[in-house]
N, C-alpha and C positions, 0 to 999 in steps of 0.2 A: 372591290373590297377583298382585300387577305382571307383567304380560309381560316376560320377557327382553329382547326387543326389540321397539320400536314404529316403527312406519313412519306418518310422518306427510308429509301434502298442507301445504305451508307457501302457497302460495297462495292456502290459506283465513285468513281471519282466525280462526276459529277453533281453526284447525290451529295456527298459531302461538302461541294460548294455551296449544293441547295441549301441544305441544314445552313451554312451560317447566313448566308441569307434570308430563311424567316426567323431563324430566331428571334427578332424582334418583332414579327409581325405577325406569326401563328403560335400556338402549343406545337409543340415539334416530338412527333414519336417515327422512332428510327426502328430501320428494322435490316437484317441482314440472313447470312448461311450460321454464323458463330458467333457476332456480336450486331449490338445492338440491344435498345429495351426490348424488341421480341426477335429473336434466335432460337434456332433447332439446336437439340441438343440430342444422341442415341439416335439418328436417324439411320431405320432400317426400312430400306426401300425393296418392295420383292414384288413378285410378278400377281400377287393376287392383292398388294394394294403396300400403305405404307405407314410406318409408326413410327413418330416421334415425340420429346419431349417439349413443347413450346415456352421457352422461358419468356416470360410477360412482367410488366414490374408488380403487377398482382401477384406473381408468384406462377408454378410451373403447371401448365396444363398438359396431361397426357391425353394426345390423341392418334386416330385410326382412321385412315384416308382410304379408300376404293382407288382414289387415285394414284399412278404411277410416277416417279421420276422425280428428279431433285428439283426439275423445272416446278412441279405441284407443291414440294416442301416449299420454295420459296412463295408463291401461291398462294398457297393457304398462311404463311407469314406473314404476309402482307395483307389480304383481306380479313385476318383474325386483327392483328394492328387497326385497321380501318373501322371496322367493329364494335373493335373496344373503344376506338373514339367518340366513337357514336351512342357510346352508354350501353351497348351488347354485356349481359353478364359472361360468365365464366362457362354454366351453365351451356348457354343460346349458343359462346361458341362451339363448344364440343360439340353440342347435338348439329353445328348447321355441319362443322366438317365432318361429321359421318354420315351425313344424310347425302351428302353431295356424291351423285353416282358417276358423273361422269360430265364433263365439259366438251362440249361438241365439235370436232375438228381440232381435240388441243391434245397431245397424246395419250388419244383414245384409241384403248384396248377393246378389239374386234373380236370375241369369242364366240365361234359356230363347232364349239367341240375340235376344232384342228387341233394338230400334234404339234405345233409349232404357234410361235405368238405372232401379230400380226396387229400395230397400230399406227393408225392415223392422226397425221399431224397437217394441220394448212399450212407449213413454214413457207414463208413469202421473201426471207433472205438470204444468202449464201450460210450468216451468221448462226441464224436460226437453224439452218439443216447441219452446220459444223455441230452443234449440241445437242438435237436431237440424236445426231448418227453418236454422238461420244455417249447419248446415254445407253442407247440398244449398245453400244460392246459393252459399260459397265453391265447391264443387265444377261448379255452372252458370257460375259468374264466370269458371273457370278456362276450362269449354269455347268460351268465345267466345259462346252461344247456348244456347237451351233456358227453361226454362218449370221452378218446382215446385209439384207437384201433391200435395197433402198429400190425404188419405184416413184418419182417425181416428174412434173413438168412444171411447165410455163404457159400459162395458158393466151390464146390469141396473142393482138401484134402490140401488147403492151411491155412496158422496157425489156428491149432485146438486150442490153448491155449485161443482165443480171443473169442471165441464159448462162455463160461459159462459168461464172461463179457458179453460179449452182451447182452446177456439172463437178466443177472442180472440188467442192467441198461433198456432194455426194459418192464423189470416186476416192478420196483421200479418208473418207471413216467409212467407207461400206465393203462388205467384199464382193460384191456384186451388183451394179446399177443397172 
């Protein structure tokens, strides 16, 4: 059976196939960075957390994330979409995205009072470490100064092929691996 409703990334090209694809067979809410029924609008992302405007076809929700990175704006895009399909008021959502401290292993920020930021991510693809490292330089670009220092591996003898990708997308945005 078709899902009730489908929440789809229109930012993807493939997302946009999906979309006309249920069209006939789910309620279809779309969601993306700038369009879409829900889109971030005033996204200011900073090292102690992040605030944007969520445009919703309810109209605009202003919220305030603990979480870091554009990766978490799109994030919380799409599980406030998912949400609202599910009869979440307006409400439920503000309060669940500020309650939410932190997602574990997903660029999560490490604070033991160091001078210097320091967060954990499990990226499992060359893809995934290409944008995590693009977000620590937006976030270095922001500070005026600073340095990123990427620290990753591959663990045991599972797909060696993804080894030299990794390498290569953690040497091409970090300035030191």
């Amino acid at each position: 059976f078709p899902p009730r409703v489908a929440v789809i990334n229109t930012d993807d090209e493939h997302g946009r196939e999906l979309v006309k694809f249920s069209k006939s067979r789910s309620q279809v809410l779309t969601f993306g960075w700038s369009s879409g029924d829900f889109h971030a609008e005033k996204a200011d992302v900073a090292m102690n957390g992040t605030r944007f405007d969520l445009v919703t076809p309810d109209g605009i929700l202003p919220l305030w994330s603990p979480l870091i990175g554009r990766v978490n704006v799109y994030n919380i895009t799409a599980a406030a979409a998912a949400a609202f399909a599910r009869g979440c008021t307006r409400e439920q959502i503000i309060a669940g995205v500020e309650r939410l401290q932190r997602v574990p292993g997903r660029f999560e920020r490490v604070d033991n009072g160091q001078p210097f930021t320091v967060v954990v991510d499990y990226a499992h693809t060359d893809d995934a470490l290409k944008n995590l490292t693009r977000v620590a330089r937006e976030f270095v670009s922001q500070a005026g100064s600073g340095r990123v220092i990427t620290v990753f591996g591959c663990g045991g003898d599972r797909d060696r092929a993804k080894r030299p990708l990794m390498g290569e997308a953690a040497g091409k945005g970090s300035d030191y691996v």
